[in-house]
C-alpha positions in Angstrom: 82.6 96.9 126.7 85.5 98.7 124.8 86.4 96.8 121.1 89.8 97.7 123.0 89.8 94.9 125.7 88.0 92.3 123.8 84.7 92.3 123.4 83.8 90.5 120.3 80.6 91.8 119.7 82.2 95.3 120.1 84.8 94.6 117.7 82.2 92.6 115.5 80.4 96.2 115.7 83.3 98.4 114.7 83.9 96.2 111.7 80.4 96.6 110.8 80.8 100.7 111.1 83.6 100.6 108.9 82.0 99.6 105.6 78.0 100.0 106.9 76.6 103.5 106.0 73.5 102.9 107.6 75.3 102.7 111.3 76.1 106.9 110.7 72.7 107.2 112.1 74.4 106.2 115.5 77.0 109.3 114.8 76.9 112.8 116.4 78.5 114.8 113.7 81.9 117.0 115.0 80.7 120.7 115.2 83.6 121.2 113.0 82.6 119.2 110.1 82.2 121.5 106.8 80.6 118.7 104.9 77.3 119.0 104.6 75.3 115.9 105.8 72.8 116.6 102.1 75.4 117.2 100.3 77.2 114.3 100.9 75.1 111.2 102.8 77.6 108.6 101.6 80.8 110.3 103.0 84.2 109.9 101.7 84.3 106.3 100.6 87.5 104.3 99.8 87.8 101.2 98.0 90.5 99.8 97.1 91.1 98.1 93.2 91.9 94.4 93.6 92.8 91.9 91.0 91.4 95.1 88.2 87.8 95.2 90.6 86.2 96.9 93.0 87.0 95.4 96.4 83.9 93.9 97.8 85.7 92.5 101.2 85.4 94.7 104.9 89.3 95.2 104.4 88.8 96.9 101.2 86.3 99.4 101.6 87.2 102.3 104.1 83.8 105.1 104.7 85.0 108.0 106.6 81.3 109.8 107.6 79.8 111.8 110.7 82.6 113.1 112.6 85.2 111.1 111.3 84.5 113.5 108.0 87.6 115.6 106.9 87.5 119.0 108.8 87.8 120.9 105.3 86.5 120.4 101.8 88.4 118.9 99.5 90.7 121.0 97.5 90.8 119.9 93.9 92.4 120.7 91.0 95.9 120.1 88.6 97.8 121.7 86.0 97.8 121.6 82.3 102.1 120.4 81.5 103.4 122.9 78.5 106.5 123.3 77.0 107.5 126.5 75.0 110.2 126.8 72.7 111.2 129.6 70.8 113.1 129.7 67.5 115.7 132.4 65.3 113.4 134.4 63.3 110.1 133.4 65.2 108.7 135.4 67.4 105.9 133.1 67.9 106.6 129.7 70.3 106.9 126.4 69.5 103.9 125.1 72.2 103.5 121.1 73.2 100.9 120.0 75.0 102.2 117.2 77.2 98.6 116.9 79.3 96.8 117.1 82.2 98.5 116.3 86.0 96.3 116.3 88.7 97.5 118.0 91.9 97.7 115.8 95.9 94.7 116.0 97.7 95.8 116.4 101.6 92.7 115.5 104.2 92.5 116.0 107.4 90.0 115.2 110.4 89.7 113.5 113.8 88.6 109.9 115.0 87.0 110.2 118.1 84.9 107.5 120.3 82.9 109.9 122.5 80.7 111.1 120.4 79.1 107.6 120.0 75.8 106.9 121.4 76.6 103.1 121.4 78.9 102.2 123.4 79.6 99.4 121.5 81.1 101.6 119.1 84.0 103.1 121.9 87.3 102.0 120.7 86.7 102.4 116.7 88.8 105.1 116.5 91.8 103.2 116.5 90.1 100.6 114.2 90.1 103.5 111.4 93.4 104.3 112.0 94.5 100.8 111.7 92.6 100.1 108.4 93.8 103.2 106.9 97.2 102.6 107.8 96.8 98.9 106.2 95.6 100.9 102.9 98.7 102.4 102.7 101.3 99.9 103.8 99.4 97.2 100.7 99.6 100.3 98.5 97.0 98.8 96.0 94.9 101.9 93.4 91.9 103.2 95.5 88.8 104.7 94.1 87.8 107.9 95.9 84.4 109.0 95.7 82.9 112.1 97.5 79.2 112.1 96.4 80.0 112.4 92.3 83.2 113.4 92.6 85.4 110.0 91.7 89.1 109.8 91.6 92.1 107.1 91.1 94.1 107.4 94.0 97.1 106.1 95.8 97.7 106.6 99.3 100.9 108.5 99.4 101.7 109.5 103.1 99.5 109.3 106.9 100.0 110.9 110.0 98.2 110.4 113.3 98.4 112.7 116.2 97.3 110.1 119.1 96.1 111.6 122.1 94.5 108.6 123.0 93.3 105.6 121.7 89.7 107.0 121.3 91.2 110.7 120.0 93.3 110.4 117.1 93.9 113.0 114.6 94.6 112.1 111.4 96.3 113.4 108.0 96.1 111.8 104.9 98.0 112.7 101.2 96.6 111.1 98.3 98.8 110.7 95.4 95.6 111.2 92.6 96.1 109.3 89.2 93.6 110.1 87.6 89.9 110.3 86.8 89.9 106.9 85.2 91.3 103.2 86.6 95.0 103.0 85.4 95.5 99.9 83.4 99.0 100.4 83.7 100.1 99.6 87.0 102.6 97.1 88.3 103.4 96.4 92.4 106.5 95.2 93.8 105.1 92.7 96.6 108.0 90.5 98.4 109.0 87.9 96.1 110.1 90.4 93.4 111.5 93.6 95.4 114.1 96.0 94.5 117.5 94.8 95.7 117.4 97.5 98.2 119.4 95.6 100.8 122.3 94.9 98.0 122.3 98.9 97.7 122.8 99.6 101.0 125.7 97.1 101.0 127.1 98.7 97.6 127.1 102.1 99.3 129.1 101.1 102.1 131.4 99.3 100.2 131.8 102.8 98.2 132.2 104.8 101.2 134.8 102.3 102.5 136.8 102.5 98.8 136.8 106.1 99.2 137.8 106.3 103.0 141.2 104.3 102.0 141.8 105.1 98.6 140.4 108.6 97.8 143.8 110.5 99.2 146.4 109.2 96.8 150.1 108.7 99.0 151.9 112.4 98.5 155.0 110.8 97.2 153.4 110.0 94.2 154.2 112.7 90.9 152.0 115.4 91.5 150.6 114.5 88.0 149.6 111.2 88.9 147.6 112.1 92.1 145.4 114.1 89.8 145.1 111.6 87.7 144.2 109.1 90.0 142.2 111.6 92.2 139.9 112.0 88.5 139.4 108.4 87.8 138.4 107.7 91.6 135.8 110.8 91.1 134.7 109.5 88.0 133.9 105.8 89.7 132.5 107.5 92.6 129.8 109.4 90.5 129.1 106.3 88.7 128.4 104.5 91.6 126.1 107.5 93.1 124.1 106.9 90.3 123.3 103.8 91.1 122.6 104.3 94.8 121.1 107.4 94.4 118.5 105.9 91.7 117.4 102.6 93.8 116.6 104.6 96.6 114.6 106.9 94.4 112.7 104.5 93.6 108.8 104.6 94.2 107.9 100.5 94.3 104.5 100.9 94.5 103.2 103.2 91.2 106.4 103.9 88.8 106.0 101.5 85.9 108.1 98.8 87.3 109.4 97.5 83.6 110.9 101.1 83.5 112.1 101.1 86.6 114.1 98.0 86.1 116.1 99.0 82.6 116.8 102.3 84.1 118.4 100.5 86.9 120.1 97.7 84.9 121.5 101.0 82.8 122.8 102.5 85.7 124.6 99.2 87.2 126.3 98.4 83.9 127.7 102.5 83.6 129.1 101.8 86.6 130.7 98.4 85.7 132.0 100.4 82.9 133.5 103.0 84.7 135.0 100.7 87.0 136.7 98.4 83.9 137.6 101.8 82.2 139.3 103.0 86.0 141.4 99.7 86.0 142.9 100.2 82.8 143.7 104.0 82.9 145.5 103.1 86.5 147.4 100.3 85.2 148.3 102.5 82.2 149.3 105.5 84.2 151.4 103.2 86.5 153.0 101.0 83.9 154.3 104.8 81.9 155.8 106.1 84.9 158.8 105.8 86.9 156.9 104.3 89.8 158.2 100.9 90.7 161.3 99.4 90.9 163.3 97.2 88.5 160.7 94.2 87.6 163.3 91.5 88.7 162.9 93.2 91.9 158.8 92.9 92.0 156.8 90.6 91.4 153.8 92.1 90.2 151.6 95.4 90.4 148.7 93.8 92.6 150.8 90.9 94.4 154.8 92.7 95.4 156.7 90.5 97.6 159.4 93.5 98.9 162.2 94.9 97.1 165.7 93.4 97.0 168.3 96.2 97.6 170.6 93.3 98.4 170.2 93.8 102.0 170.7 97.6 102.0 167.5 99.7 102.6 167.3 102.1 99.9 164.8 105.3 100.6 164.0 105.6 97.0 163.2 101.8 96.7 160.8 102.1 99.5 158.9 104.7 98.2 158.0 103.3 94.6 157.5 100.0 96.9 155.2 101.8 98.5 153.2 103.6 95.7 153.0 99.8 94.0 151.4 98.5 96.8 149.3 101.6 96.8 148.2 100.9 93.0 147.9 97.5 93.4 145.5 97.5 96.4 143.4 100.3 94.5 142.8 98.1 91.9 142.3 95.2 93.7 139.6 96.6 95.9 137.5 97.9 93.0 137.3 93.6 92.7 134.4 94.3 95.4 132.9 96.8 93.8 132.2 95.3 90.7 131.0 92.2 92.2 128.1 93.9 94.5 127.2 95.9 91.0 127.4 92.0 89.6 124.7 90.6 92.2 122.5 94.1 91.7 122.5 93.5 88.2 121.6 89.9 88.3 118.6 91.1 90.9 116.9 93.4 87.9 117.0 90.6 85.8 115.6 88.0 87.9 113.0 90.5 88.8 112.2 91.6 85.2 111.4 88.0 84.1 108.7 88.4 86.8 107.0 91.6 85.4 104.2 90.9 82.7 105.0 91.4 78.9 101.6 93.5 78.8 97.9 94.2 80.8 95.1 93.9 78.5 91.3 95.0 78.8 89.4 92.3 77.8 86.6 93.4 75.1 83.3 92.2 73.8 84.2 88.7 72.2 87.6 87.9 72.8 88.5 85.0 74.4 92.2 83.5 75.8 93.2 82.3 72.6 92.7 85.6 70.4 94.4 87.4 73.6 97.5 84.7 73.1 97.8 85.6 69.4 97.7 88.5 69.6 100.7 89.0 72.2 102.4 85.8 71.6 101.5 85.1 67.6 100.1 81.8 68.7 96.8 80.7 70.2 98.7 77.4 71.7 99.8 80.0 74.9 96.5 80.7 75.9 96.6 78.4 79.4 99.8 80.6 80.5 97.2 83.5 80.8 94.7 81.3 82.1 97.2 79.9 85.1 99.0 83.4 85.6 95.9 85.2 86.3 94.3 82.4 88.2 91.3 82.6 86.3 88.8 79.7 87.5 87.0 80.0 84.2 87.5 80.7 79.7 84.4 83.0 80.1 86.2 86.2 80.5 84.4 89.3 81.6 84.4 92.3 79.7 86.5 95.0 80.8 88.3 93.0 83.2 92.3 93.6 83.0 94.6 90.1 82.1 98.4 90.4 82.8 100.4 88.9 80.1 103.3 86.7 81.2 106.7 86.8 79.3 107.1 83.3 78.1 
């Protein structure tokens, strides 16, 4: 019976494929395969890095052998980053090294259930694809190992052709890292995400400022409407900063402590450019022959309606106008600022979550050298304990601690 319509023992079976190499023996290899079988027994084995380990759970270990092997061989390699600058009088460059950057690895293959002597085994196609797509949606580190060749990768993008639920093609872009376990990596999980929803609602608020206010009334000065047409430029770059930047942002791998001061540097441009718009249109409005006498309006942002003494004055209506124009600019840029406030306030809440440091524990240390040496005292040593959920003082070697901010 199919793992597809509930067989537990099938599905039992398919579990056991996914992380047993000794069940490839039940495999007819795809025609297509380039691998050699000698060459590489094991097949392409992923496992992903949990808590700074080797993940030792079925869910973490993915083994991609027989005819579920990539079609093609891996193709490997990177570039060496250089800059070159050259100076007056020196025909000779000015050469940095900035270092090695490995290239993405792109795999493809096919997961089919026919060629399966077991029947048992019918229905593990879409099993693979499942697990792999789980890999990528938790978006831990994986190690990648193809007989001796090892690398630090992060699933970057999948694509599965599904002809059917037992013939899937797949596609698979590793983002490689390196040749060694990062030590630096950070994951936004849900409890400390980027405020993306708070950008979406920032950029419609933009778009909405822009829609009323971005085409100044043509009965203002000509000067003026430049002017104005400047500052609302100006505010509207500022603010495509911002938006443009969160959605930029890559969650999963940038350092996250980075990515949040970068942000938070952004927001409070745009809060200045806002302030800095305020002013300049309340200047500009103030030193021009805009509104009427001021014992006939009340204020910039709040005008009642003219007195003309009961006789409706064309000119008088016009500056009325243009005030009310100014006065609702202004006040809608109120909105603005406070949807940059909340995005702000996000960061920060977020950045108290993000560890001061990640340390490699070494021969001999123990939580209290670890707390002074981050936190000048030893008495901290139980935040480490408690943060990393450590059951146990005995720390292994060449394990990786986060430090919390106290």
């Amino acid at each position: 019976m199919s793992i597809l319509n509930g067989s537990n023992k099938a599905v039992a079976n398919s579990r056991d494929y996914l992380t047993n190499t000794s069940i490839y023996k039940a495999l007819v290899p795809e025609k297509g395969t380039k691998y050699p079988q000698q060459d590489f027994p094991d097949g392409l084995v992923l496992t992903e890095i949990v808590n700074g380990k080797l993940g030792t759970e079925p869910d973490n270990i993915l083994v991609l052998n027989g005819n579920m092997m990539p079609f093609q061989p891996l193709s490997i390699g990177g570039e060496q980053r250089i800059t070159k600058k050259y100076y007056p009088g020196n025909p000779e460059p000015a050469v940095q090294v900035l270092g090695s950057q490995e290239k993405d690895i792109v795999i493809k293959g096919r997961l089919k259930d026919r060629k399966y002597k077991d029947a048992s085994f019918r229905g593990v196609a879409d099993e693979v694809r499942q697990k792999i797509e789980n890999m990528r949606i938790r978006g831990n580190i994986l190690e990648m190992r193809l007989g001796e060749i090892v690398r630090y990768i992060i699933i970057k993008e999948t694509e599965f052709n599904i002809k059917t639920l037992a013939d899937i093609e797949y596609q698979i872009t590793f983002d490689i890292l390196g040749f060694t376990q990062p030590d630096n990596f950070n994951k936004v999980d849900a409890e400390r995400r980027i405020p993306f929803d708070i950008n979406e609602q920032l950029l419609l608020q933009a778009t909405s400022f822009q829609q009323e206010f971005g085409t100044p009334p043509e009965t203002l000065p000509q000067s003026l409407i430049d002017n104005i047409n400047g500052l609302i430029s100006d505010v509207a770059s500022a603010i495509s900063a911002v938006t443009g930047y969160i959605d930029s942002v890559v969650s999963v791998i940038e350092d996250v402590a980075e990515t949040i001061n970068k942000a938070v540097g952004v927001i409070r441009f745009a809060q200045l450019e806002i302030f800095r718009f305020r002013q300049r249109l309340g200047r500009i409005s103030l030193n021009s022959d805009l509104f009427i006498d001021q014992g006939n309006v009340s204020s910039i942002g709040g005008i009642s309606a003219p007195d003309s003494g009961g006789v409706q004055d064309p000119t008088l209506a016009l500056k009325y106008s243009n005030a009310n124009y100014i006065g609702d600019t202004m006040s809608a840029t109120h909105d603005l600022t406070e949807i940059l406030e909340n995005m702000r306030s996000s960061f920060i809440a977020l950045q108290i979550t993000i560890p001061l440091a990640r340390h490699r524990v070494k021969a001999e240390e123990t939580l209290q050298t670890i707390a002074l040496k981050y936190y000048d005292s030893i008495e901290s040593w139980d935040k480490i304990k408690d943060h990393n959920k450590l059951e146990s003082t005995v720390l292994e070697v060449g394990s990786i601690l986060e430090i919390p901010r106290l």
